[in-house]
N, C-alpha and C positions, 0 to 999 in steps of 0.2 A: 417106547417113549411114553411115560404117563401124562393122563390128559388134564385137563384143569380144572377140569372137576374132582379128579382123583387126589389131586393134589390140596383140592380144598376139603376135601372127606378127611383128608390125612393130619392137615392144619385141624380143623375139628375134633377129630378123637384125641389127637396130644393134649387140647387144652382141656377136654372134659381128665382126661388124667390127670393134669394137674391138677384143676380143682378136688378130685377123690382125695390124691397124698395129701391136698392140702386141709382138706375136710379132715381125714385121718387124722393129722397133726394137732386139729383144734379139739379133735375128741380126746386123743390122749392126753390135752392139758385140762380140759373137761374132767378125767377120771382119773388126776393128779392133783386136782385143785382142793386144797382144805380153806378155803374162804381167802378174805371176803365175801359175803355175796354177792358185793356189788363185781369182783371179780368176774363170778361165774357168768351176771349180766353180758358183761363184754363180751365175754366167751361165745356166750349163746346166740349175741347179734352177729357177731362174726359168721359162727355156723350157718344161719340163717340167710346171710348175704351170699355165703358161696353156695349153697344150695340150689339157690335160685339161678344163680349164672352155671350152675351143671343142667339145673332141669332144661333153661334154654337151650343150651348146648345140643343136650339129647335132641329136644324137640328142632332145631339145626338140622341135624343129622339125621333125623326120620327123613325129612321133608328133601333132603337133597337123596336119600333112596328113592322116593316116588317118582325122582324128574332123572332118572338113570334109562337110559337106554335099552340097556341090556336086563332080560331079568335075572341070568345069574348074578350080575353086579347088582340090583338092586336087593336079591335075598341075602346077601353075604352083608350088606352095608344096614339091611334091617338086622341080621344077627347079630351083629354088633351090637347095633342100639340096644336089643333089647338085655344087649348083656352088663352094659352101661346101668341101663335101668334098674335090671335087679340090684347091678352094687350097690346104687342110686338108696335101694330099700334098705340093702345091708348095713348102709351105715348111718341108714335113719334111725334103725332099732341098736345100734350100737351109742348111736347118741342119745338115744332117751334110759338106756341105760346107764351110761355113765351119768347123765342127769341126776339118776334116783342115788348112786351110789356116791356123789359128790356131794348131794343136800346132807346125805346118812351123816357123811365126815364133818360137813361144817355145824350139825345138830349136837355130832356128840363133844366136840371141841367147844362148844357155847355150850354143853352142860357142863363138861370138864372145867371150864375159867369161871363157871358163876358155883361150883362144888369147891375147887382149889381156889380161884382169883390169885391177887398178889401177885409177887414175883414170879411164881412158876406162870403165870396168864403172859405176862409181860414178854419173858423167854418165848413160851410157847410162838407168840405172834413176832416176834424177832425170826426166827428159828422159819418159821413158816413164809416171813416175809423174803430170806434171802433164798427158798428155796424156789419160790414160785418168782423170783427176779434170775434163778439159773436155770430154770426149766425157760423161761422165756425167751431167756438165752440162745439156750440150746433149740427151742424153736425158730426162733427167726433167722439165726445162721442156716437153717436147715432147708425154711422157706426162700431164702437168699440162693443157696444152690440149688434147689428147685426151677427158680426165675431164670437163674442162669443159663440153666438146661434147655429150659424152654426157649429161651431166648432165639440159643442156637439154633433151635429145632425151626422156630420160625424164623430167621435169617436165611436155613437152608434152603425153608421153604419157599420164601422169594426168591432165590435166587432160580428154585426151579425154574418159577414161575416167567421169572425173564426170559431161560433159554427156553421155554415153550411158545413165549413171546415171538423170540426173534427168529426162532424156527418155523413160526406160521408164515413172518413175514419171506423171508425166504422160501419158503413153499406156493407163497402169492403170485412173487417176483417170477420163480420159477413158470410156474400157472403163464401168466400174463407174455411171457417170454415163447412160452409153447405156442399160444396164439396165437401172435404174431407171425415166427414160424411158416403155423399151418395156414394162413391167408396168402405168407408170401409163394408157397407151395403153390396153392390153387392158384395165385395168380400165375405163377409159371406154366402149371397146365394146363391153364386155358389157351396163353399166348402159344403154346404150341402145336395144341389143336389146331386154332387158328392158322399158324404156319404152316400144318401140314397141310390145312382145305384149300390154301391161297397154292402152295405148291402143285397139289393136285388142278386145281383150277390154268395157271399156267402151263402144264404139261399140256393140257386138256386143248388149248386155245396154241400150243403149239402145236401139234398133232394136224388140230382142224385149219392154221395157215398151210403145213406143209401139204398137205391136201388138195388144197386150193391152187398153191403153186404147183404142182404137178397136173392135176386137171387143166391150169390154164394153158399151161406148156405141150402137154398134150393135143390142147383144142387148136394151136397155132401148128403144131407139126402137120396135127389132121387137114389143115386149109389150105398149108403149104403142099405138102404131097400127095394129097389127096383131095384135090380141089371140086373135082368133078363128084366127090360123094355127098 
């Protein structure tokens, strides 16, 4: 049965994943984007928001290796991290590359409409406007089934989380039940300790009457028959 803390490592690294695909996602419209610029603005604050809820993520997940018990569990859950992190870089430099390669397109398309202008300018940003309205598209259905995914995933994970709940309780109940138990145990064997000292004790004082009545009966035979001794 996985512990709760296991299960919170687990909840952790699903959502740093999601944030990666979802970083993913805004880079590739990053390195499909032919303008606006104010577009690409968008773009890049978004990048920047999920970033930062990856780095925390990460930084999450270190700190719950340090408070692990076990040090193979806590090396396996730093191996992790650290492999979080690298991606963390990989797609830092993925993004500043599509950066440069995204400025390129919207420089030479504003040389292109102040060279051409006119009609072909007009087209062009028509042309550009419906593409980057179905790439967007196509991104947010994709971050929709993403969400959905995760959803799940954390759904499950409460539920784990319940039956490790109600399994401690039960494990408590049990505990406390054993207790009880073993008090009512020792009180049994004490009482019959007890029993058996009182028994011995009455043997004891039985013994020492019979004793007596025979000595006395003795000492009456000896007075009667034998008077003169």
């Amino acid at each position: 049965m996985a512990s709760s803390s296991d299960v919170h490592v687990r909840i952790c690294g699903q959502e740093i994943i999601k944030y990666d695909l979802e970083i993913k996602a805004l880079i590739q419209d990053i390195r499909e984007c032919s303008g606006p610029q104010t577009v690409l603005v968008e773009l890049n604050a978004a990048v920047k928001e999920k970033f930062s809820r990856l780095r925390q993520r990460i930084q999450d997940m270190e700190q719950m290796a340090k408070e692990q018990d076990r040090e193979s569990d806590k090396n396996d859950i730093l191996t992790e991290t650290e492999a979080h992190r690298k991606q963390m870089l990989s797609n830092q430099t993925a993004w500043r590359k599509a950066n440069l390669a995204c400025k390129l397109t919207i420089d030479n398309r504003e040389k292109d409409e102040l060279l051409y202008g006119g009609d072909s300018s007009v087209r062009q940003r028509k042309a550009t406007k419906e593409n980057l309205v179905q790439t967007s598209s196509e991104i947010t259905e994709s971050l929709m089934s993403i969400s959905r995914m995760m959803a799940q995933q954390v759904k499950q994970s409460e539920e784990t989380i319940g039956t490790l709940a109600t399994s401690s309780r039960t494990v408590l109940e049990t505990n406390e039940e054993f207790k009880a138990m073993t008090s009512t145990i020792h009180l049994g064997r004490k009482l019959i300790l007890k029993y058996n000292r009182r028994e011995l004790t009455d043997k004891l004082l039985i013994f020492l009457a019979l004793a007596l009545f025979f000595a006395t009966v003795l000492y009456i035979l000896k007075k009667r028959l034998f008077p003169f001794i």
